[in-house]
C-alpha positions as CSV (number, residue, x, y, z in Angstrom):
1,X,5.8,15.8,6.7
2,X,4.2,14.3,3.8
3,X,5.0,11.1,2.2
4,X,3.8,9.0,-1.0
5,X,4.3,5.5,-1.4
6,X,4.1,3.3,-4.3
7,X,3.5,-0.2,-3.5
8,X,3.1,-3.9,-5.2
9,X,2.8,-6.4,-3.3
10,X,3.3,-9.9,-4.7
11,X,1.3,-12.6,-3.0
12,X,3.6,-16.4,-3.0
13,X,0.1,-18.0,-3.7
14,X,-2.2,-18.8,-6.5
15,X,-4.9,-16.7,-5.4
16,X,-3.0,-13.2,-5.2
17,X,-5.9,-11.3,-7.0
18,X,-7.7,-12.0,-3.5
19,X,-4.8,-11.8,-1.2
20,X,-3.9,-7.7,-3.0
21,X,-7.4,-7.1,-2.7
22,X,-7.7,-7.7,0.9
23,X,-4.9,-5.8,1.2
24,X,-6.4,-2.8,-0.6
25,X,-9.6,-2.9,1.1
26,X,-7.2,-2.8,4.9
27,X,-5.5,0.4,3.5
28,X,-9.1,1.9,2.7
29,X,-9.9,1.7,6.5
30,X,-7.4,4.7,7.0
31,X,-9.4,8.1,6.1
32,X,-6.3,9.4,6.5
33,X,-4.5,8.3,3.1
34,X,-5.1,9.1,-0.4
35,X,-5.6,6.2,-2.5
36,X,-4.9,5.5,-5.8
37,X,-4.4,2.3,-7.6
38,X,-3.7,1.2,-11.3
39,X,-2.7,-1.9,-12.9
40,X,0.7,-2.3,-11.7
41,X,0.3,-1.2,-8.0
42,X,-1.3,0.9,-5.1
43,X,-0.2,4.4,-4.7
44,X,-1.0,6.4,-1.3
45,X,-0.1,9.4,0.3
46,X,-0.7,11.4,4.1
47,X,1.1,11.9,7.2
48,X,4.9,10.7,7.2
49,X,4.4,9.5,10.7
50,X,1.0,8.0,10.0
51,X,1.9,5.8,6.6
52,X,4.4,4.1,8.3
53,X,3.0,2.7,11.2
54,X,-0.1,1.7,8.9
55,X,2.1,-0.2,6.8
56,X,4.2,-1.6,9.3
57,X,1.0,-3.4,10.7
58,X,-1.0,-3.8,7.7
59,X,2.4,-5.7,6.1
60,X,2.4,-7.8,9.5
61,X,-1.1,-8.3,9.3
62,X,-0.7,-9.5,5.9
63,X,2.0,-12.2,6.4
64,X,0.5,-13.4,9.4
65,X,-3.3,-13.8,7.8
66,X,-1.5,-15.1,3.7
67,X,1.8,-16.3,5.0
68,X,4.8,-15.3,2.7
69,X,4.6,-12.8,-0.3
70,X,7.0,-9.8,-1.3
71,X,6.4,-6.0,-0.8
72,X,8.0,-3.7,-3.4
73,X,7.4,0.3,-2.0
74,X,9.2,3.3,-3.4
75,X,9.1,6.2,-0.5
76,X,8.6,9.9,-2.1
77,X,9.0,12.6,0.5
78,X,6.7,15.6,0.3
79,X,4.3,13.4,-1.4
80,X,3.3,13.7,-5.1
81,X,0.2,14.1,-7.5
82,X,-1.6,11.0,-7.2
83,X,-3.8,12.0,-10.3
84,X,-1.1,12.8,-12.3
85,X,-0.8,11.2,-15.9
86,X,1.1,11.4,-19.0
């Protein structure tokens, strides 16, 4: 099945620009997702299966390397039109 995920993630430190571009960058290792990211937050999209163990250890990856910060994902089953605008 295929899933799309919005996600912000919201570093507790004063250099989050870094810390969500790190985090960007560890999602890009996957040739498996589609990427998309705007101002707001990072959108991807694959395998059901697939996104959440990459999340599960790119999160844990994250709090272990930057320490505390907060996740905000919205789940979308059958995934979605990343390019979509309006």
């Amino acid at each position: 099945m295929k899933t799309a995920v919005e996600i912000s993630l919201y570093p507790l430190q004063d250099n989050y620009i870094d810390i969500i571009k790190w985090f960007i960058g560890r999602l890009d290792a996957y040739p498996e997702l589609e990427r998309k990211t705007n101002g707001m937050s990072t959108q991807i999209q694959g395998d059901h299966n697939a996104i959440m163990t990459i999340l599960s250890d790119e999160m844990a990856n994250a709090y272990q390397k930057w320490g505390r910060g907060v996740f905000v994902c919205k789940f979308i089953p059958g995934g979605v039109n990343l390019d979509h605008s309006e």
